[in-house]
LODOGU-614567 format. One record per residue (C-alpha): residue in one letter; x, y, z. Coordinates in steps of 0.05 Angstrom, whole numbers, plus 32768, in hexadecimal, padded with zeros to 4 digits. Layout:
! residues N
AXYZ ...
***
This chain:
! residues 280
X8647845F8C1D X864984388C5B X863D845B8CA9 X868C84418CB8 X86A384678C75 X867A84AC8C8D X869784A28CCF X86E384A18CA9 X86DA84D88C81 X86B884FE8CB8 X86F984ED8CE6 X872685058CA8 X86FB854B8C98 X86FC85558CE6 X8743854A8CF9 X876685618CB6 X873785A08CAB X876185B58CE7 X87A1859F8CDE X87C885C28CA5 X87C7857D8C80 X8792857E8C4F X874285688C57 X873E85708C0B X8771854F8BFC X877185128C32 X871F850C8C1C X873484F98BDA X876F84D08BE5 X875E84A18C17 X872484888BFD X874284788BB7 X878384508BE2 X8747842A8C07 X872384238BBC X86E784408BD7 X86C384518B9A X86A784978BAF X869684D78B92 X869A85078BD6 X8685853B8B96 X864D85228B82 X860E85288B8B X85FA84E58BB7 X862885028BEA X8618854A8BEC X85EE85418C2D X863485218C53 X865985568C38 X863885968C51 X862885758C9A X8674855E8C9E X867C85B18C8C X864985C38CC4 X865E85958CF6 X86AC85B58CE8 X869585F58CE8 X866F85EC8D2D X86AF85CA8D4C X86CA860D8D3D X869A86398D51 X8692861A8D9C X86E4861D8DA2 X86E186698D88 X86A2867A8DAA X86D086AA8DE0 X86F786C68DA2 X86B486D48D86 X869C86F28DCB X86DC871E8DD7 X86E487328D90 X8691874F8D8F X8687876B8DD6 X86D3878E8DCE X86B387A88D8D X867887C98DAE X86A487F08DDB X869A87BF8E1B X86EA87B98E2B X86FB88018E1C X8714882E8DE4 X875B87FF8DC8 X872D87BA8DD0 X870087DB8DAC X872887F18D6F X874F87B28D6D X8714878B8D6D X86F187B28D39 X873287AA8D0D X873887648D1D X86EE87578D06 X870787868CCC X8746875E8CB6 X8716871B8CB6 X86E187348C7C X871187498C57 X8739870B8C5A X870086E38C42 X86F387108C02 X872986DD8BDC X870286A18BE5 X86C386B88BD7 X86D486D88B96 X870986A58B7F X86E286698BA7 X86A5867B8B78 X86CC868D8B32 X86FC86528B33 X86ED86148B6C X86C785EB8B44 X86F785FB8B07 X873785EE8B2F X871885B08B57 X86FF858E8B0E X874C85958AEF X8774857E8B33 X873B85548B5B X8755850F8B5B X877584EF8B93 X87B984ED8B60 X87C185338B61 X87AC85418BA8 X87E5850F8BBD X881785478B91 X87F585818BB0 X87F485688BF7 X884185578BED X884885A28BDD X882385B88C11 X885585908C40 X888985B98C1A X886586058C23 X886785EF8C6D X88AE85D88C76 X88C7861C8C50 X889B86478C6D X88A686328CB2 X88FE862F8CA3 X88F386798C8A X88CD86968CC3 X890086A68CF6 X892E86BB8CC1 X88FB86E38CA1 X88DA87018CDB X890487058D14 X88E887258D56 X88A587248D84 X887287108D57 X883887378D46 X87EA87398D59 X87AE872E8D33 X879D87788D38 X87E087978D1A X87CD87738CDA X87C587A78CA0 X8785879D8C6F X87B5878F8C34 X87D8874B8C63 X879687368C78 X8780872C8C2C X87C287068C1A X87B286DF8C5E X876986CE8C38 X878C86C88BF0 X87C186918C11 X8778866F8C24 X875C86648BD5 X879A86348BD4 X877086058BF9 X874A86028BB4 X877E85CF8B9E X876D858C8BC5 X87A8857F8BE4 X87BB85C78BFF X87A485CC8C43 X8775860D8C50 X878F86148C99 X87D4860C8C85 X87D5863B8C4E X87B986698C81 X87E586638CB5 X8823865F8C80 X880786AE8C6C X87FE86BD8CAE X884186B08CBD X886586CD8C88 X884387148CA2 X885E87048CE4 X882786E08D11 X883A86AF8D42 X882886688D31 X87E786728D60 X87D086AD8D4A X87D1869F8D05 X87AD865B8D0C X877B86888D39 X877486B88D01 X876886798CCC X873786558CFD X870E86978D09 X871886A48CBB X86F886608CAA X86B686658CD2 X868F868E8C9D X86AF86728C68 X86A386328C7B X865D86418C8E X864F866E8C4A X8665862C8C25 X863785F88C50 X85F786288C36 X860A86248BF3 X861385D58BFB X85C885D78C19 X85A986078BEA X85C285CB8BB0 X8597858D8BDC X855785B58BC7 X8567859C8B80 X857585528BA1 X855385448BE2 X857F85128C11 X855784D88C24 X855484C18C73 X858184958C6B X85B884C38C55 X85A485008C84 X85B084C98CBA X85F584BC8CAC X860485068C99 X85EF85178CDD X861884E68CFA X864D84F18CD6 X864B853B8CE9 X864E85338D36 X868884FE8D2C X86AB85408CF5 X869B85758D2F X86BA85478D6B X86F785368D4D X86FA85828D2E X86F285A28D7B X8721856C8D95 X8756857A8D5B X874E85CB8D67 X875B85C58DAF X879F859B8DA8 X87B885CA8D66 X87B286108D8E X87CC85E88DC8 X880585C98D9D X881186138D73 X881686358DB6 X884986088DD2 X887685FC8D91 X888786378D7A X88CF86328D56 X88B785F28D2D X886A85E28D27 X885C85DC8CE2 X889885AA8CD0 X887385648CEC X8837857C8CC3 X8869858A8C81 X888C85488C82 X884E851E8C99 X882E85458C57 X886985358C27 X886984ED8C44 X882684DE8C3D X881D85028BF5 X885E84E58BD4 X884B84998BEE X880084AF8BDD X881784BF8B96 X884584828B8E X8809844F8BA2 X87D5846E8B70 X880D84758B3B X881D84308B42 
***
């Protein structure tokens, strides 16, 4: 791998990690349309992959830092009795929307990623994922009609189909954030606040899967060379991540009626002519 080929794939895992469009799924396609002749799985690249994971999760991290703040001070009591119990719940409601992932993540990724991880079938699965956005996003107002609901009013039972709606981002192709956002919605979030739940949602995933990915480097020690580029490839991944953050709550919080639909058809676009130039 070359420093200009880190530097694309870190753009791609640091602007489509956030946008409901796929990292998975765009890190496998576009470097089989460019005939790079990579293995992001394998072992030679395991040092990019879990820096491109840390840098994300940092990006993150620094753009949540006052969630974070608000969410463990109003827990300790500092902002009186309600903060307190929403904040506790909210806390709450994020474990146990992470239980999913970890369970399924370690029974079935590596199962599910073996069977549907080439760039073929994450061009059909990031077609669907267009589709579960258009739908969802037509259904809403019908659906849910009305003021739309905070983080805190979420009952234990939503916040776990919130997290199951996340293992969908097994599938390379299906878009973690979107899938989150999509459940989020269908239990009657706002656009913003369920990206806010799936953002806050990711950090410790994220970060539980980057020390698994470094535990593995024991058994195969990066050499400079590659810890170089990783590292460089990680502040490029965190950048564009913190940039893309900032313009998606922006963009969530002023679109209301119709955000997901330019992410759907850009996804059913770019996985049906995806599909088409690797079939053919």
């Amino acid at each position: 791998m070359t420093l200009l080929q880190a530097i694309i794939i870190a753009i791609i895992q640091g602007s489509t990690e956030q946008f409901p469009i796929s990292s998975l799924g765009h890190a496998a396609i576009v470097p089989a349309i460019l005939h790079w002749p990579l293995d992001l799985h394998g072992e030679m690249f395991l040092p990019l992959l879990v820096m491109l994971h840390l840098g994300t999760c940092v990006a993150l991290l620094v753009f949540f830092w006052r969630d974070w703040v608000a969410l463990f001070t109003g827990a300790a009591g500092r902002h009186g009795e309600a903060t307190q119990m929403d904040s506790i719940r909210i806390l709450a409601l994020l474990a146990v929307a992470t239980i999913p992932a970890v369970v399924i993540g370690g029974l079935f990724e590596h199962a599910i990623r073996s069977l549907f991880g080439t760039a073929r079938y994450a061009a059909i699965f990031l077609t669907l994922n267009g589709v579960m956005l258009l739908v969802v996003d037509r259904m809403r107002a019908g659906l849910l009609p009305g003021r739309a609901r905070s983080l805190a009013s979420l009952g234990f039972g939503e916040a776990l189909l919130i997290g199951l709606f996340q293992c969908l981002a097994f599938f390379p192709g299906l878009s973690r954030s979107g899938a989150c956002i999509v459940g989020g919605l269908l239990r009657g979030l706002s656009h913003e606040n369920s990206a806010r739940f799936a953002f806050l949602m990711a950090q410790p995933v994220i970060l539980a899967a980057t020390v698994l990915e470094a535990l593995k480097l024991r058994h195969a020690p990066p050499q400079p060379g590659q810890m170089h580029m990783a590292i460089i490839a990680a502040v490029v991944a965190s950048v564009v991540a913190l940039v893309c953050t900032g313009i998606l709550m922006r963009y969530f919080h002023d679109h209301e009626d119709w955000a997901l639909r330019p992410f759907g058809w850009y996804c059913i676009g770019a996985g049906a002519l995806s599909f088409l130039y690797l079939s053919f």
